[in-house]
C-alpha positions in Angstrom: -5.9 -38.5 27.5 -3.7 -35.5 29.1 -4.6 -37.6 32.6 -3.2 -40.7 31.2 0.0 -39.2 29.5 0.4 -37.7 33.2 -0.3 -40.5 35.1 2.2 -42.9 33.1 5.0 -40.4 33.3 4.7 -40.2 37.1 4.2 -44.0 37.4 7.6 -43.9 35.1 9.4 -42.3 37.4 8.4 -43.1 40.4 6.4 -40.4 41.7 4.0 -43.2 42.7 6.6 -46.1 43.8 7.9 -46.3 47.2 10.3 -48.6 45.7 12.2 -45.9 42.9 11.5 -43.1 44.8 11.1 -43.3 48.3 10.0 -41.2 50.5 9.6 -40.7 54.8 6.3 -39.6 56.5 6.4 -36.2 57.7 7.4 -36.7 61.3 4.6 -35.7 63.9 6.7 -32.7 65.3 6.8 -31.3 62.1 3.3 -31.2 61.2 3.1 -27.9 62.8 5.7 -26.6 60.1 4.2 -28.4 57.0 0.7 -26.4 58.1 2.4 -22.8 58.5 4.7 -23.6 55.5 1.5 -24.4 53.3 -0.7 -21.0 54.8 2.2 -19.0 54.3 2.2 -20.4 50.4 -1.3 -19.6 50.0 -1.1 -16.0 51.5 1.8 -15.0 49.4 0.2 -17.0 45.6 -3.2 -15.0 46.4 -0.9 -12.1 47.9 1.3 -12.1 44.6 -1.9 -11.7 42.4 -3.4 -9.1 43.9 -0.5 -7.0 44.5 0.5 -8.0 40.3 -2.7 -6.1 39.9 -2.2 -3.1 41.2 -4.4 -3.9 44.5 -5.8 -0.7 46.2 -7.1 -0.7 49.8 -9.7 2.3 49.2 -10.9 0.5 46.5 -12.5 -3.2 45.6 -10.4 -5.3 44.0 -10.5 -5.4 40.5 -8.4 -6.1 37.5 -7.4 -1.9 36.7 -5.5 -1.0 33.9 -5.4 -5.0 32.5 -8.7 -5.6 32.3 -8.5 -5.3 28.2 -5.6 -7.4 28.6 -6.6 -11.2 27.4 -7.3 -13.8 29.7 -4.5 -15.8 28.5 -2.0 -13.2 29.2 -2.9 -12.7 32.4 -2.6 -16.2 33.3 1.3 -16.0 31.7 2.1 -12.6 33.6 1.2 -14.1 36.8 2.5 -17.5 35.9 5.6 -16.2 35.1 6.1 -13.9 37.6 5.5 -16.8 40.3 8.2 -19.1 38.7 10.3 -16.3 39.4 9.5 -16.1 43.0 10.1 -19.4 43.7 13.4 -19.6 41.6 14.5 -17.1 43.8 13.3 -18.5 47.0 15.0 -21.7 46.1 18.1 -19.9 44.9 18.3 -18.6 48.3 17.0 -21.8 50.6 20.5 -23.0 48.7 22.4 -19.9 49.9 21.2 -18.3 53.2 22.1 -20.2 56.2 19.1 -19.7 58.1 16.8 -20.9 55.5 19.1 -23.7 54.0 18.3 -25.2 57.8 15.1 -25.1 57.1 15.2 -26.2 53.0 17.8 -29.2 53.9 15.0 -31.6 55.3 13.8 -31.1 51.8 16.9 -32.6 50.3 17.0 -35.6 53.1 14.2 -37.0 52.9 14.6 -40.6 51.0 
C-alpha cells in the first residue's frame, strides 16, 4: 500500500513522465563526475555515522556510550544530522562560486 501511495504521487508529478518533467541523459564526459560525486556521497553517509558515534581507531567499531539508546533514536540522530549536512551543502552549492559551477548543471538540466 505505502508502494502504491508512492508510486501514484511520483506518476502525479511526473517523476516518471518525460513529458511533465523532463529530463537530459547524463552526457558521456560527465560520467566520470557522476561516479566520484556518488563515492564521495557514500564515504561521507558511512563517514558521518561512524564519526556520529564516537569512532575510535584503537578500537572496533561499536556503538559506545549509545548503545542503551533505542534503535529508533538512533535512526532520528543520524537522520537528522544528515538533513543537516546536506542543507548546508546545498546552502552553499547556492553561495560559493566554485561549487555553484559545479551545482548549476543540477539546476539546467530540463
Amino acid at each position: 500500500m505505502l508502494m502504491q501511495g508512492i508510486h501514484y504521487y511520483m506518476n502525479y508529478y511526473g517523476t516518471f513522465n518525460e513529458d511533465k518533467r523532463s529530463r537530459n541523459y547524463i552526457p558521456d564526459t560527465m560520467v566520470k563526475r557522476v561516479i566520484v560525486a556518488f563515492i564521495i556521497y557514500m564515504l561521507v553517509r558511512t563517514g558521518g555515522g561512524l564519526t556520529l558515534d564516537g569512532y575510535n581507531l584503537n578500537e572496533s567499531p561499536s556503538l559506545g556510550h549509545t548503545t542503551s539508546w533505542p534503535f529508533i533514536v538512533k535512526i532520528g540522530r543520524w537522520l537528522i544530522a544528515l538533513d543537516f549536512f546536506f542543507y548546508c551543502y546545498h546552502r552553499a552549492c547556492h553561495t560559493v562560486r566554485f561549487l555553484w559551477k559545479i551545482h548549476s548543471l543540477h539546476h539546467s538540466s530540463k
